[in-house]
Every structure is written in structure tokens, then in C-alpha cells.
VEXDREN-2710 file (C-alpha; in Angstrom, 1 decimal):
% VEXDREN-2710
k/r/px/py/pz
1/UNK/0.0/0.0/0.0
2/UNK/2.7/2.6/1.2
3/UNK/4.6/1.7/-2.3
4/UNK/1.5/2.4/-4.4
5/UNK/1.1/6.0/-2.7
6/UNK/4.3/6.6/-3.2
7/UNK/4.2/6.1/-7.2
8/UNK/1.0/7.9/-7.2
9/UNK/2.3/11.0/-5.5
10/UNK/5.0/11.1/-7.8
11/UNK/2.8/10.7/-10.5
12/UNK/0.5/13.5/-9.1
13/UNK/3.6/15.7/-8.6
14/UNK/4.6/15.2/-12.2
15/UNK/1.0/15.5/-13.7
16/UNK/1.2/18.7/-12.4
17/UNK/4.5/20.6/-13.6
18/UNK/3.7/18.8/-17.2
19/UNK/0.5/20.2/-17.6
20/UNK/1.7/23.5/-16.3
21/UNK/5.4/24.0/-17.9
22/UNK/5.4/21.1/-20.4
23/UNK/7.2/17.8/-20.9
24/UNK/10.6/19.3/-22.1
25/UNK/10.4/22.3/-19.5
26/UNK/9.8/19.3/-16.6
27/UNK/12.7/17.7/-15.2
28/UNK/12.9/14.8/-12.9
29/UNK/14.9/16.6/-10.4
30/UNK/12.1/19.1/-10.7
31/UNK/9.1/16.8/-10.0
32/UNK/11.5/15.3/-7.2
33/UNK/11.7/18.5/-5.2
34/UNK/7.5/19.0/-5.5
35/UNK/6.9/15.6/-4.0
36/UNK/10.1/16.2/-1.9
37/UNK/11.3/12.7/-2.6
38/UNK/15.1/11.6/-3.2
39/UNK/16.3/10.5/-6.7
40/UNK/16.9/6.8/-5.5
41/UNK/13.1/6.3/-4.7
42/UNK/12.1/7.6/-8.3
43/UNK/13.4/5.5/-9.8
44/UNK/12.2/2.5/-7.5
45/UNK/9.1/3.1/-9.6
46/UNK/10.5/4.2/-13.6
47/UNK/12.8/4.2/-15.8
48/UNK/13.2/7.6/-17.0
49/UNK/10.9/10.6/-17.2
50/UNK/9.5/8.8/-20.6
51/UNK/8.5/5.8/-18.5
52/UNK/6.9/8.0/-16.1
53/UNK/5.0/10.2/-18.7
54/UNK/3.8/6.9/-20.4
55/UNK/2.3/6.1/-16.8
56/UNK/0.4/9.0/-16.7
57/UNK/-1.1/8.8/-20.0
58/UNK/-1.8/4.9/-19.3
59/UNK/-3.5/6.3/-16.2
60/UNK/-5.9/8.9/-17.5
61/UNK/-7.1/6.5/-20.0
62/UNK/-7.8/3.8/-17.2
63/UNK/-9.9/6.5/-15.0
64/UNK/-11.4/8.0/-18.4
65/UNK/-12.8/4.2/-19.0
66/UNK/-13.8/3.7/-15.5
67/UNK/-15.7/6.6/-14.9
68/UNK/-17.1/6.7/-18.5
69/UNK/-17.1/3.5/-20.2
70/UNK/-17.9/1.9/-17.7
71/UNK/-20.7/3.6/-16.4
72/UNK/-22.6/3.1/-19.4
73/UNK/-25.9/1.4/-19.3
74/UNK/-28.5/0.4/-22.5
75/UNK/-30.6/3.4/-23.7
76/UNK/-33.8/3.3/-22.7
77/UNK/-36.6/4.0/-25.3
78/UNK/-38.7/6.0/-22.7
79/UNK/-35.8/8.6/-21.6
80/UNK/-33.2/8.5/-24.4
81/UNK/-32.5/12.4/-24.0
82/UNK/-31.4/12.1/-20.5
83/UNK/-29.3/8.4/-21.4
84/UNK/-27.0/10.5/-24.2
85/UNK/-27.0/13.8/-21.7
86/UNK/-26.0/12.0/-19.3
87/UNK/-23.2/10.0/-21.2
88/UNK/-22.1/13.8/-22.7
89/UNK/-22.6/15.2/-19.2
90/UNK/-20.1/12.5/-17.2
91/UNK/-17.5/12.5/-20.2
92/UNK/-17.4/16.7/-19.7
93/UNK/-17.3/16.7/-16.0
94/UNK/-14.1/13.6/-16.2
95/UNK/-12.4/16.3/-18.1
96/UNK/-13.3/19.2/-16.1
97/UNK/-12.6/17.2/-12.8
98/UNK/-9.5/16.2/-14.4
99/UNK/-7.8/19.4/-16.1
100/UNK/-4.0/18.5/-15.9
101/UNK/-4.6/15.3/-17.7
102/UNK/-6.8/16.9/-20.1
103/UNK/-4.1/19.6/-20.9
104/UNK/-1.3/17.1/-21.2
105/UNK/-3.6/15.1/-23.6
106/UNK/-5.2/17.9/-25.4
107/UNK/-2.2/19.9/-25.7
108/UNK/1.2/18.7/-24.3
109/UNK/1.0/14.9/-25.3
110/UNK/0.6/15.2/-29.4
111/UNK/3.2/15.5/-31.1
112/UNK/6.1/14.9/-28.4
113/UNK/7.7/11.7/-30.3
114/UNK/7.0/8.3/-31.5
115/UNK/6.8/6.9/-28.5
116/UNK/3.8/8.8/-26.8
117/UNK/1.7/9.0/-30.2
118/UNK/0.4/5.4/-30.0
119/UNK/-1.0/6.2/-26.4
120/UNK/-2.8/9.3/-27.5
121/UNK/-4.0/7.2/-30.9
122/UNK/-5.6/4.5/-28.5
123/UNK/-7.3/7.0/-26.3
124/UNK/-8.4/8.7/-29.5
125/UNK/-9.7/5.4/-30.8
126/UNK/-11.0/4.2/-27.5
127/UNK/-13.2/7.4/-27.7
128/UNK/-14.2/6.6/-31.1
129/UNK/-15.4/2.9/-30.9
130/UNK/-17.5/4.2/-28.1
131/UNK/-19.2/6.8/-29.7
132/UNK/-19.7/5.2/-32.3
133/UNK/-21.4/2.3/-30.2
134/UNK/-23.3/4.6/-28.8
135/UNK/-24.7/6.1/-32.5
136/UNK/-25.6/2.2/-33.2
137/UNK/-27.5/2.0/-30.1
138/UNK/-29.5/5.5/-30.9
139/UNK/-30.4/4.1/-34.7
140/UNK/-31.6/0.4/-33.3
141/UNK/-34.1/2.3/-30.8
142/UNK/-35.0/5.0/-33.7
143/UNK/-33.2/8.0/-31.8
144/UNK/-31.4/8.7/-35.5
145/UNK/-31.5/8.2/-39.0
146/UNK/-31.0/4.5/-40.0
147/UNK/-28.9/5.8/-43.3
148/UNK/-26.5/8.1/-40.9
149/UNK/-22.6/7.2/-41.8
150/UNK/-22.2/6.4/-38.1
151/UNK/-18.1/6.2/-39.0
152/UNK/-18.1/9.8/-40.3
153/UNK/-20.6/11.3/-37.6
154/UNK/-18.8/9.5/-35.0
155/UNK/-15.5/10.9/-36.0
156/UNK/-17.2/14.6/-36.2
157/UNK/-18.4/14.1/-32.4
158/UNK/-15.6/13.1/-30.9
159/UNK/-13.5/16.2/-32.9
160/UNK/-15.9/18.6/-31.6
161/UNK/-16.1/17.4/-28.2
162/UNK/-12.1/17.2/-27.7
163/UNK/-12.6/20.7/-28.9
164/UNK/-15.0/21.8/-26.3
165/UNK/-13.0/19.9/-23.6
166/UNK/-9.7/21.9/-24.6
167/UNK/-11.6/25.5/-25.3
168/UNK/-13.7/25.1/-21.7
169/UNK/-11.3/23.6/-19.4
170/UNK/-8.2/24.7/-20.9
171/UNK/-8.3/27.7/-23.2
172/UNK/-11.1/29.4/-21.1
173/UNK/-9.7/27.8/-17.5
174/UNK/-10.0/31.1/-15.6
175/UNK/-12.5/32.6/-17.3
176/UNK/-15.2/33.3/-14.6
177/UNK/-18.3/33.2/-16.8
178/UNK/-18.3/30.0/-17.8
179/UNK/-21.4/28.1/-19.2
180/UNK/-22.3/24.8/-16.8
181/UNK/-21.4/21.2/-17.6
182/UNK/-25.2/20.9/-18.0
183/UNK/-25.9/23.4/-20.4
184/UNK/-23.0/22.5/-22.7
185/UNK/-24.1/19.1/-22.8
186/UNK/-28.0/20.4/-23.9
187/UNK/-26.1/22.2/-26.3
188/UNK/-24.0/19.3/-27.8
189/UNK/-26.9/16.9/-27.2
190/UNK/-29.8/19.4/-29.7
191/UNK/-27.0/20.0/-32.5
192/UNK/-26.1/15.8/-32.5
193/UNK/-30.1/15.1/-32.2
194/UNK/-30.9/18.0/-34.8
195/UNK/-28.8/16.4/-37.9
196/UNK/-29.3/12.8/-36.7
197/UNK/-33.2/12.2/-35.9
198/UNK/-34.7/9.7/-37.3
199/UNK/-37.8/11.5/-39.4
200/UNK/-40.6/9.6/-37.3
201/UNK/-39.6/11.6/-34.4
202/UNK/-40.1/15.0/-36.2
END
């Protein structure tokens, strides 16, 4: 137990000076003095500051899937609005709950090397096959159009929710007048049901 807090609160410590100074600006002896821990016990626990970064990406997308994947439930033909606001609504509040991950994902994590890309591509993809699970759900219970391109909407949701994510909780951090969690979700949930509404339900 005392060896797992440890690694955490060393990846804590380091989640936090990425996501504010970036991964080339964050050295271990730098994430060593936050967690005031000696150089020996680092690396008790990684390799290098890649093996650590590659542990923090591994570990948002385990708490993105527990929180949101697997939290999801069958849509129910009676309340399907609230079923897809309510998977929109607990995917924005991971991100907002969790706004130095997002930032290193969003904005640090692309385009670092070869080695981090395929852990941002499987979070990207993870997110993808969901949604698009998700849109086959809504057509089999006639929420949306049965001749929607499920691949191409799919990939058009998940770009414009990324986008809110990294405008709201990144971009627009301190910005005091902020619109809710809820409120964006409505949003997001009337343009998705707007375009992809079966005719029946007109």
C-alpha cells in the first residue's frame, strides 16, 4: 500500500508541472523537489521521465474508461435524451474534474515523439469505438437516421467534443463566466439530435 502511494504521488507531482510547464520544461529533479522525494526512490518506480509520462497517459485513459465507459448502461426507449446527456454530461465533468490530464492530452501529449503518439491514438480510438457504439445504439431504438454514416458522424463528435473539452477547461480555464457542464451538454446533445433524428420523431 505505502509503495503504491508513493508512485502515485509522484505521478501526481509530475501531472502537475507537465501540464503546467510542459514535458521538455519538466525535469525529474524538478518533480522530485514538489513531492520532496530523493532521486533513488524515483526511480524504485520508472525508468526515466519517458516511462513516467507513459504512466500518466496509461493512467488517465484507465480512469477515463472507469468513470465513462464503464458507467454506461442500455438506452432506454422511454428517456433516451437524458441516457446520451448523461453520457455527454459525465465525459465533460471527467475532463473538467481532471484538467491537468486533459491539458497534457489535449495539448502537451501530441506530437512529443514516437513513443507517446500510439497512447494518445488509443485514447483517440477508445473514444471513437464508443461513440460510435453509442450512435448504433441510438439508430436500433430509432433516436437517429438509420442511413446516418455512423463512422463519419462519430468521428465529427468526438472532434468537436475534444474541442470543447480543450476551449472550456483549458483555453477558457480562468475565465469566470463559464457556461455549466449541464448546459453545454444540452447544447452538444440538440445539434447531435438536430442532424441525426430519425424522421418519425419530427
Amino acid at each position: 500500500m505505502k509503495r503504491e502511494l508513493r508512485k502515485n504521488q509522484i505521478l501526481d507531482g509530475a501531472k502537475k508541472l507537465i501540464a503546467r510547464n510542459g514535458y521538455y520544461q519538466t525535469h525529474v529533479e524538478d518533480i522530485l523537489r514538489e513531492v520532496k522525494l530523493g532521486k533513488g526512490t524515483f526511480y524504485l518506480y520508472f525508468k526515466n521521465k519517458e516511462d513516467l509520462f507513459i504512466s500518466i497517459l496509461e493512467r488517465f485513459l484507465d480512469d477515463w474508461e472507469e468513470v465513462v465507459l464503464n458507467a454506461s448502461t442500455d438506452p432506454n426507449q422511454k428517456d433516451l435524451q437524458s441516457y446520451f446527456q448523461a453520457l455527454i454530461t459525465r465525459s465533460l465533468n471527467f475532463f473538467k474534474l481532471n484538467e491537468e490530464l486533459c491539458n497534457i492530452y489535449l495539448r502537451i501529449g501530441p506530437g512529443i515523439n514516437d513513443i507517446f503518439e500510439p497512447y494518445i491514438e488509443r485514447f483517440e480510438q477508445k473514444m471513437l469505438n464508443y461513440v460510435t457504439n453509442e450512435l448504433q445504439k441510438g439508430v436500433q431504438v430509432g433516436l437517429f437516421r438509420k442511413d446516418m454514416d455512423i463512422d463519419v458522424m462519430a468521428n465529427i463528435i468526438v472532434g468537436a467534443f475534444l474541442r470543447i473539452a480543450y476551449y472550456y477547461f483549458i483555453v477558457k480555464k480562468r475565465k469566470r463566466k463559464k457556461p455549466s457542464i449541464e448546459h453545454i451538454s444540452e447544447e452538444f446533445f440538440k445539434i447531435i439530435t438536430k442532424g441525426l433524428q430519425s424522421p418519425i420523431m419530427f
